[in-house]
Every structure is written in structure tokens, then in C-alpha cells.
VOPAGU-2260 file (C-alpha; in pm, 1 decimal, decimal comma):
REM VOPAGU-2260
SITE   aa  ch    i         X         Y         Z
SITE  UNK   A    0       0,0       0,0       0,0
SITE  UNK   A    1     151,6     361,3    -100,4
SITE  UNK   A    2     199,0     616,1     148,2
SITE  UNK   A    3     -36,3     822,7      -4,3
SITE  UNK   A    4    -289,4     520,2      23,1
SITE  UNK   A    5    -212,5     503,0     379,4
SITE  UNK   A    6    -269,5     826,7     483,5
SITE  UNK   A    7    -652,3     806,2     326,2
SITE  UNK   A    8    -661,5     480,2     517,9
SITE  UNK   A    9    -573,9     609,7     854,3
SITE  UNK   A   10    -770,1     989,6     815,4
SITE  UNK   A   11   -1158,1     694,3     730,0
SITE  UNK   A   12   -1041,9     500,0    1062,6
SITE  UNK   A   13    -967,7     782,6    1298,9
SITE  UNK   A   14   -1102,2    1152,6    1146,6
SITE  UNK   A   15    -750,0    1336,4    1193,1
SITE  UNK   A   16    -622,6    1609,3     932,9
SITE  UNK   A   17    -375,8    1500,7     696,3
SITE  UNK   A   18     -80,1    1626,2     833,6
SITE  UNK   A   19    -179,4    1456,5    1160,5
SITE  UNK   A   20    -210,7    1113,7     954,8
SITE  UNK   A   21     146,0    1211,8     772,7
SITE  UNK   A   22     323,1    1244,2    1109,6
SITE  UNK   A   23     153,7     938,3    1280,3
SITE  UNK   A   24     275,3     707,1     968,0
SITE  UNK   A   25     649,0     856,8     986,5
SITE  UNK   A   26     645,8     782,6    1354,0
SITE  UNK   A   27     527,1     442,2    1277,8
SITE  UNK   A   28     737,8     377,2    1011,6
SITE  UNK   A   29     449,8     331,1     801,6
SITE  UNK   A   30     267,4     104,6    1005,3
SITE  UNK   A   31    -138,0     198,5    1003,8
SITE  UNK   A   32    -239,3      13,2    1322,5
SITE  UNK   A   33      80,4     176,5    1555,8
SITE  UNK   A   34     -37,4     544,6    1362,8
SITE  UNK   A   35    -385,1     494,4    1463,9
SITE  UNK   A   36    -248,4     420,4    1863,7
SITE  UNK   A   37     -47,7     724,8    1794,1
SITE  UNK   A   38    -272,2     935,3    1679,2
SITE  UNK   A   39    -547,6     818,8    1975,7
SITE  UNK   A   40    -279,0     844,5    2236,4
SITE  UNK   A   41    -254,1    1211,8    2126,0
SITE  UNK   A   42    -626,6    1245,1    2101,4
SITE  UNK   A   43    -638,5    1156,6    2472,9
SITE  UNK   A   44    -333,1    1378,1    2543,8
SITE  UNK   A   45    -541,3    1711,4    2387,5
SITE  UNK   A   46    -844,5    1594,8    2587,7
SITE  UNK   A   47    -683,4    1593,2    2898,9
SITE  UNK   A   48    -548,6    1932,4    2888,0
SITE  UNK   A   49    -923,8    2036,2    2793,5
SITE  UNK   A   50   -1039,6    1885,0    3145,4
SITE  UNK   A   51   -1117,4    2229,9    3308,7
SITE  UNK   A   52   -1356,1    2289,1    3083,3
SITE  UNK   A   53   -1686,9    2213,4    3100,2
SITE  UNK   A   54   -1909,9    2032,1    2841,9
SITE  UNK   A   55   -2243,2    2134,9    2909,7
SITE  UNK   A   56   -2384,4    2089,2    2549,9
SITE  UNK   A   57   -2457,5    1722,6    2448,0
SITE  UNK   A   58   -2753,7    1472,3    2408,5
SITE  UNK   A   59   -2965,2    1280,5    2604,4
SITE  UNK   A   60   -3037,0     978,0    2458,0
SITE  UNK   A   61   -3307,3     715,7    2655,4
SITE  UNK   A   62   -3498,5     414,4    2516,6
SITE  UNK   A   63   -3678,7      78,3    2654,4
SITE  UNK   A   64   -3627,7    -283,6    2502,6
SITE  UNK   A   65   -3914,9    -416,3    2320,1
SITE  UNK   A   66   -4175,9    -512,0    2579,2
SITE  UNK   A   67   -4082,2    -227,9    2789,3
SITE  UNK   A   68   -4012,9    -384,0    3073,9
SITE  UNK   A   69   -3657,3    -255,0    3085,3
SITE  UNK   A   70   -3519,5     152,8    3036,6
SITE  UNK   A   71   -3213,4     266,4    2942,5
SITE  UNK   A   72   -3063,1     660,6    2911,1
SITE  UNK   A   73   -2711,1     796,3    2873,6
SITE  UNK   A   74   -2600,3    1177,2    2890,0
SITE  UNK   A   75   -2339,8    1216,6    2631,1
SITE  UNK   A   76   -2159,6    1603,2    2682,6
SITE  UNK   A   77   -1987,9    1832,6    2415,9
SITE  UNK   A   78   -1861,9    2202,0    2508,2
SITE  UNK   A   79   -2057,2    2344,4    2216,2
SITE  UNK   A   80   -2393,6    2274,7    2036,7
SITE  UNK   A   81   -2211,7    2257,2    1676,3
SITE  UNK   A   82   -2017,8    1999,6    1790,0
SITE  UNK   A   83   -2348,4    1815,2    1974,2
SITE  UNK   A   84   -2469,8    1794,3    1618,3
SITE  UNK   A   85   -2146,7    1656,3    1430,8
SITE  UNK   A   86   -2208,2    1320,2    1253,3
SITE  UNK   A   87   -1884,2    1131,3    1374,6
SITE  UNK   A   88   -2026,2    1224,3    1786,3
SITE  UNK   A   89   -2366,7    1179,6    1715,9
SITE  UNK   A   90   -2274,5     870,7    1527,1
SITE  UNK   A   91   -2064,1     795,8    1877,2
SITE  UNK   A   92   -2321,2     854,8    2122,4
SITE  UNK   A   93   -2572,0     590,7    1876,8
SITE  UNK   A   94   -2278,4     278,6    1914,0
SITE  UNK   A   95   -2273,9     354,2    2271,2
SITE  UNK   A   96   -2624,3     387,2    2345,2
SITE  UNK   A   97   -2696,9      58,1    2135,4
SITE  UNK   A   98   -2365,0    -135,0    2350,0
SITE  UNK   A   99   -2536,6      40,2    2660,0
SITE  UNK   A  100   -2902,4    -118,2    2577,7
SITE  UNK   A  101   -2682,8    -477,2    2479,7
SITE  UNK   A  102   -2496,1    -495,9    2738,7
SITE  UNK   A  103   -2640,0    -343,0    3009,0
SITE  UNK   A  104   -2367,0    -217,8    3241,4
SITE  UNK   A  105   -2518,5    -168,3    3630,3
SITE  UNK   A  106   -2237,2     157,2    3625,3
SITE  UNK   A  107   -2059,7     465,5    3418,0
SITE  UNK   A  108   -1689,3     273,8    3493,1
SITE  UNK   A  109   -1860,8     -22,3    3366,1
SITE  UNK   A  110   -1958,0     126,9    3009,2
SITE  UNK   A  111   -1662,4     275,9    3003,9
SITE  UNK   A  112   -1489,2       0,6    3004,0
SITE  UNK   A  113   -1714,6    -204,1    2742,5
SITE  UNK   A  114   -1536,9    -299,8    2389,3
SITE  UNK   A  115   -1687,0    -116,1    2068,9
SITE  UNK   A  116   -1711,1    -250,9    1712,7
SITE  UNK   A  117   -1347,7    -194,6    1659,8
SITE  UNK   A  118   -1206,7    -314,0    1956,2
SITE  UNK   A  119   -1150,0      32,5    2146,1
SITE  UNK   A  120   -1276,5      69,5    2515,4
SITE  UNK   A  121   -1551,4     306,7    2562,4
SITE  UNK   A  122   -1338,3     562,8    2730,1
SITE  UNK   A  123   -1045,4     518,1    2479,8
SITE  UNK   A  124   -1318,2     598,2    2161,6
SITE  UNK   A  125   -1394,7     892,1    2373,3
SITE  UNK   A  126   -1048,8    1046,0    2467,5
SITE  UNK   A  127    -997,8     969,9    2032,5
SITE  UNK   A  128   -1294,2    1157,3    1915,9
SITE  UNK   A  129   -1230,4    1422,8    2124,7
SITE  UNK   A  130    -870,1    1487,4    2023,2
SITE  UNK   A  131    -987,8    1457,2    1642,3
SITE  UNK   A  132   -1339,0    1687,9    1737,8
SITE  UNK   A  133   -1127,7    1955,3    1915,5
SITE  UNK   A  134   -1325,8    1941,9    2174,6
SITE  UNK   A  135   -1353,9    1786,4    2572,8
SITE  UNK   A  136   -1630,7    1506,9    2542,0
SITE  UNK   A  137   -1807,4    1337,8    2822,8
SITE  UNK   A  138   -2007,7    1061,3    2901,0
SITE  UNK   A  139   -2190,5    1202,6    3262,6
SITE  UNK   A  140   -2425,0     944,0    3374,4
SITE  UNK   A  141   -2640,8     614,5    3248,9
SITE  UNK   A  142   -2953,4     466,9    3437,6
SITE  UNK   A  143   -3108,3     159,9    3369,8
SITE  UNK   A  144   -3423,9      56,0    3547,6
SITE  UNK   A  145   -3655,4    -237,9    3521,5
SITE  UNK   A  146   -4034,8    -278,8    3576,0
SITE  UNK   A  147   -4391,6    -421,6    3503,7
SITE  UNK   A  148   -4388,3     -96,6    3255,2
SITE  UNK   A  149   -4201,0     143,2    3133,9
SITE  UNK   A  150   -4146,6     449,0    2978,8
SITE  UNK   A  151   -3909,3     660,1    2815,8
SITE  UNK   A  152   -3931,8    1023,2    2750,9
SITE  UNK   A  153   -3718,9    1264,4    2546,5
SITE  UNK   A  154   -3766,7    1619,5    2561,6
SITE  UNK   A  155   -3613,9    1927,4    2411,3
SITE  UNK   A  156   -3453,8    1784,4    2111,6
SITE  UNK   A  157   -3244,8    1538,5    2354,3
SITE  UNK   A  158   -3159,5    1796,5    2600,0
SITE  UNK   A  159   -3381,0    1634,6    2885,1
SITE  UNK   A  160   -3441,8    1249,8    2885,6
SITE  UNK   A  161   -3670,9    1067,5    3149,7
SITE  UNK   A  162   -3703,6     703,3    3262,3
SITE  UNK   A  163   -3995,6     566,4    3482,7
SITE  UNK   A  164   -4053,4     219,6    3581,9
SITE  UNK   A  165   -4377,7     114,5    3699,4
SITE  UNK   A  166   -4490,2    -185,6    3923,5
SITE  UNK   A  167   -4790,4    -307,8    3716,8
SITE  UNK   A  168   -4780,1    -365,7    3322,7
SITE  UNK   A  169   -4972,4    -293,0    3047,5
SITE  UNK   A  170   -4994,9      72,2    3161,4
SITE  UNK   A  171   -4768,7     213,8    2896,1
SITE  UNK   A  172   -5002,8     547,7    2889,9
SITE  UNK   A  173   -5008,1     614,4    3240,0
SITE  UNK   A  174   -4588,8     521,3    3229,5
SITE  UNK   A  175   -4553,1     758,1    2921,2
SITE  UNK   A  176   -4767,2    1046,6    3117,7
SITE  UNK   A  177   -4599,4     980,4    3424,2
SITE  UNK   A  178   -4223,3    1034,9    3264,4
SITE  UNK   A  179   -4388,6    1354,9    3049,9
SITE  UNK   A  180   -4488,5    1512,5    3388,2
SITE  UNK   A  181   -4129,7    1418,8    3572,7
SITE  UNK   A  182   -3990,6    1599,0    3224,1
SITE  UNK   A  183   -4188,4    1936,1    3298,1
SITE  UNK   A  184   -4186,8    1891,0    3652,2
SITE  UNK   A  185   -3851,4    1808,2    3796,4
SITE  UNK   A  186   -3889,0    1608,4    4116,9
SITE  UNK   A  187   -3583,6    1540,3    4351,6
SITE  UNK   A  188   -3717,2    1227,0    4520,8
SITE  UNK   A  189   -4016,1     997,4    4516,9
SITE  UNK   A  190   -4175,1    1086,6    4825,2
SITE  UNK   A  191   -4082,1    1265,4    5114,3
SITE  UNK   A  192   -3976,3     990,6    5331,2
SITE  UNK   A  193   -3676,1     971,7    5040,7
SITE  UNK   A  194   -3595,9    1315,8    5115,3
SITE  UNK   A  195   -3198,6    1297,7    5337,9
SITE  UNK   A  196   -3313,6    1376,3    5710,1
SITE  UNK   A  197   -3045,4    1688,8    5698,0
SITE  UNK   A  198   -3253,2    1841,1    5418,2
SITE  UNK   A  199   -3541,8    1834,9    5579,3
SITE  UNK   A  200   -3431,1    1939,4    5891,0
SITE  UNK   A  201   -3235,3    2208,2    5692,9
SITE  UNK   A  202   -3533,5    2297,0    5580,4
SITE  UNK   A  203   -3761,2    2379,8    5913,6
SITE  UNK   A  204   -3461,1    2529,4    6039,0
SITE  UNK   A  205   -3528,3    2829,7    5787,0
SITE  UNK   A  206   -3901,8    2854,1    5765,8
SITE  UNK   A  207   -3872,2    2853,0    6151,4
SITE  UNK   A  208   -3637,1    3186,3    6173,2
SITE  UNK   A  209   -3836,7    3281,7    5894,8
SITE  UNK   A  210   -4163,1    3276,0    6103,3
SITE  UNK   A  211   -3970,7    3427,7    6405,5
SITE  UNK   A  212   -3864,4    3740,5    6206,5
SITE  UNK   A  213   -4202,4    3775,7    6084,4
SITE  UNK   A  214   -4313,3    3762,0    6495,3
SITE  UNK   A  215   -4549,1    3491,0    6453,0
SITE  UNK   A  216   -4648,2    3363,1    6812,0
SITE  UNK   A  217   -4453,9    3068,4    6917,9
SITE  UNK   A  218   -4725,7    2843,7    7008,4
SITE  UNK   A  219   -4885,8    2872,7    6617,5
SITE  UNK   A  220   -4538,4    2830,8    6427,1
SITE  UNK   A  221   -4536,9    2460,5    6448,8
SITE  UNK   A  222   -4858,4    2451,1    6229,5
SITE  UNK   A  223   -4774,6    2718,7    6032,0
SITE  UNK   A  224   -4438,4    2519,8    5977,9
SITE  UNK   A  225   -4641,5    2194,2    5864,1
SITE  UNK   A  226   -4774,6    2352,9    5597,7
SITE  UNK   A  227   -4458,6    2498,3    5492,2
SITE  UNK   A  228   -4274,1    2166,3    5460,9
SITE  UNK   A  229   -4617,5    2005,5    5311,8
SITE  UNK   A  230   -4615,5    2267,6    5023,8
SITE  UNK   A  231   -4199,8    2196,1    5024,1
SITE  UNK   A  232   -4244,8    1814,7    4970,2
SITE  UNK   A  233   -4511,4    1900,2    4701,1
SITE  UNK   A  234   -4223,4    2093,7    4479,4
SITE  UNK   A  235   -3982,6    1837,5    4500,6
SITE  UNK   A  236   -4144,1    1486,2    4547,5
SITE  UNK   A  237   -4308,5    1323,6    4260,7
SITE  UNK   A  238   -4577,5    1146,8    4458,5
SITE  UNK   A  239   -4680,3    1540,1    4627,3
SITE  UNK   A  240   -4689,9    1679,4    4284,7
SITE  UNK   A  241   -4971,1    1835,7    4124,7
SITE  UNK   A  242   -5027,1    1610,4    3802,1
SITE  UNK   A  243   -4962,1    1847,8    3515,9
SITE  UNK   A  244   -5254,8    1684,9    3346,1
SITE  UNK   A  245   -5536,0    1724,5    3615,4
SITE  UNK   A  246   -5459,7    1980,6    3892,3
SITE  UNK   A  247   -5729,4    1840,6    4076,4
SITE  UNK   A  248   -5491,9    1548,8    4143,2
SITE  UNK   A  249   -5165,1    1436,8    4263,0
SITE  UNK   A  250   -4905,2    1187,1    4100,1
SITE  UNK   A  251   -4994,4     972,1    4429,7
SITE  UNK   A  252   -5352,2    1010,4    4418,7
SITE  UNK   A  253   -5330,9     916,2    4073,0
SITE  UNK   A  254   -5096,3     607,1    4064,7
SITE  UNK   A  255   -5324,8     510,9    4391,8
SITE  UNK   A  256   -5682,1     554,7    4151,0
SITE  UNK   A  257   -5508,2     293,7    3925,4
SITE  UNK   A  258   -5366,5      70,8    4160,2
SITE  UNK   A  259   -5016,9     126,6    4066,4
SITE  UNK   A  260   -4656,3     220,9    4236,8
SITE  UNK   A  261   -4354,2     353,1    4060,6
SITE  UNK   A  262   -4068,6     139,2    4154,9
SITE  UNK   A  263   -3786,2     380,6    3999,4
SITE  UNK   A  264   -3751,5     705,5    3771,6
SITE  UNK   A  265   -3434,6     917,0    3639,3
SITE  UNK   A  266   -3415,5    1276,2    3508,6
SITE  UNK   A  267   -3135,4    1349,8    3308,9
SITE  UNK   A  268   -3107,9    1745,7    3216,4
SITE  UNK   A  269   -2887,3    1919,0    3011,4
SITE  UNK   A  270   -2904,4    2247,3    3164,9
């Protein structure tokens, strides 16, 4: 194979410039395969001096398997939008997703770790791309959840993703309005007996001096303060939600009207 030949060979495998590919092969003494390791070892190198950046920018990307029983989601991160809608990382973040839904790796050091198509790790196809991208690339989190239903939900182009497993199946449209609702809505936990102990008690702390300063009597503060933390828990607990469907009801009343619990839910935003 001519030089010339080579250098077209070793740009289609790994996206670098031609002078890149030039260098690599010299190094190599001709040899594509060493190149390529040079030329991802140098990939790495430029996206480890990019680590104090952040990548903020990036896709979403959730599905379920076919009888939706089991969810998957990955948050892939770029620094810019262009570079969230380039072919070779969009292209990327579909090979993982598919490993990710294949595999199913219980962590992030997991998937990382995972071989692609070519024989690459996960995290070495990463620190590659984003040498030849210019950019720092990220994978941030994955979730996989299980269920008698679920749902996934993608929002905003990719830039918020849901997953929501529910106890019962057959209840794909209360799963699907469920995860639309957790999209808009943003809850922290399920309920508030998920909610850490400090945070709550974090929480009375203030609406307590808060009541104080105002020079509420002490002897009415403690109800007063009930009804603070009850309209807290219904901000950030999905069960003490409003439904954004029916304000006359909650999430909780509703799952209870159908007989059904949610066992599990992620929110992956972008923002």
C-alpha cells in the first residue's frame, strides 16, 4: 500500500487532518495500526489538557427494550452545540447507546470500560474523538431501570431524557404520562420519606427563623411550619406533585386511583 494510500486509510479509521495522519505514519514507520495508537494516544493527550472545561452541550439519549419492561438513558456532553450535532459524535453517542441497551452495564466505569465494534474501550473511543473533534467530550451518567412498565421520555430535542418504571404492566399510557410530567416537573425524590433527614431538617430550620422574624407567636409556628414543609415536599417529590394533566390530582392520588406504584424514575437534564 503507497503512502499516499495510507494516509486516506488512517484519516476513514480515525477523522485526523492530513498532516496529523502524515506524522503518525512517519512515527510508525508506516505502520497503520501503531499510527492509529499514535494518533489516539494524542487524542487523549489534547483531551486531557481540555479537562477544566466544562461540556455542558450534548444529548440525552433514553430508550426501553421491546416489551418495555426494561429503560435505558445515557447523557453524552460536548462544550458546544455545533459539535453536539457533528455526525462522527452523534454517530458515537448511537454505538454507545446501542452497547449500553446490549450490554447493560449496572455503572458509568462499567460502560466505560465495554469494547466497541473496533475493539477500542468506551473511554479510549472517547479520549480519540475528542482529540480529532477539538473538543472535551463526556459521558456524565447512564440509568437503567426495570419494571412491570415502562417508559421513556425525550424532551427538548435530547436535551432532557426521562425514565420511569412502573410496578404493574400494560400501563404504557399512564408510564408515558408519568415520565412527560417528571420531564416538565422536575422532582428530587419519590416521596418525602426519600428526602436525606439533613434536608429536611435544613429545611424547618429556615421557615422557623423565617416565622420568628415575621413575629409569629410561638405556640402557632409549628402549624404554620407543617404547611410549609407540606407545600416543600409538594415541589420536590413526585408522589406530592400536582399532576400536570389534572390539577385536581396528585401523582400519588393518581398512581393510587389505578392501583399502581412507581418502583424507579431518572431525570437526566442538560441544563
Amino acid at each position: 500500500m503507497s503512502v499516499d494510500q495510507n494516509i486516506v486509510k488512517l484519516r476513514e479509521l480515525t477523522g485526523a487532518g492530513i498532516l496529523d495522519c502524515k506524522k503518525a505514519l512517519e512515527e510508525s514507520g508506516g505502520d497503520v495500526d501503531k499510527a492509529q495508537e499514535i494518533l489516539r494516544k494524542k487524542g487523549i493527550a489534547k483531551a486531557a489538557k481540555r479537562a477544566e472545561r466544562e461540556a455542558k452541550e450534548g444529548i440525552v439519549k433514553v430508550g426501553t427494550n421491546g416489551d418495555k419492561t426494561t429503560g435505558y438513558m445515557v447523557e453524552f456532553n460536548s462544550e458546544t452545540d455545533f459539535v453536539a450535532r457533528n455526525e462522527k459524535f452523534l454517530g458515537f453517542t448511537e454505538e454507545v447507546f446501542n452497547l449500553f441497551k446490549n450490554k447493560e452495564p449496572q455503572d458509568l466505569d462499567s460502560l466505560f470500560n465495554l469494547p466497541l465494534a473496533d475493539g477500542n474501550t468506551v473511554k479510549d473511543s472517547l479520549g480519540s474523538l475528542s482529540g480529532v473533534i477539538g473538543e472535551k467530550l463526556d459521558i456524565k451518567r447512564c440509568a437503567l431501570v426495570s419494571g412491570g412498565t415502562v417508559a421513556a421520555y425525550s424532551h427538548l430535542g435530547g436535551r432532557i431524557g426521562v425514565l420511569v418504571a412502573l410496578d404493574k404492566s400494560g400501563e404504557d399510557e399512564l408510564a408515558y404520562d408519568v415520565a412527560m410530567h417528571i420531564a416538565a416537573s422536575n422532582p428530587k425524590y419519590l416521596s418525602p420519606e426519600n428526602v436525606p433527614a439533613e434536608e429536611v431538617a435544613k429545611e424547618k430550620e429556615i421557615y422557623r427563623e423565617q416565622l420568628k422574624n415575621e413575629g409569629k407567636p410561638e405556640n402557632i409556628i409549628d402549624k404554620i411550619l407543617a404547611g410549609k414543609m407540606e407545600k416543600y415536599y409538594g415541589e420536590i417529590c413526585l408522589l406530592n406533585q400536582v399532576f400536570i394533566k389534572n390539577e385536581d390530582l396528585t401523582v400519588g392520588q393518581l398512581l393510587d386511583g389505578r392501583g399502581v406504584k412507581i418502583k424507579d424514575f431518572f431525570r437526566f437534564s442538560l441544563n
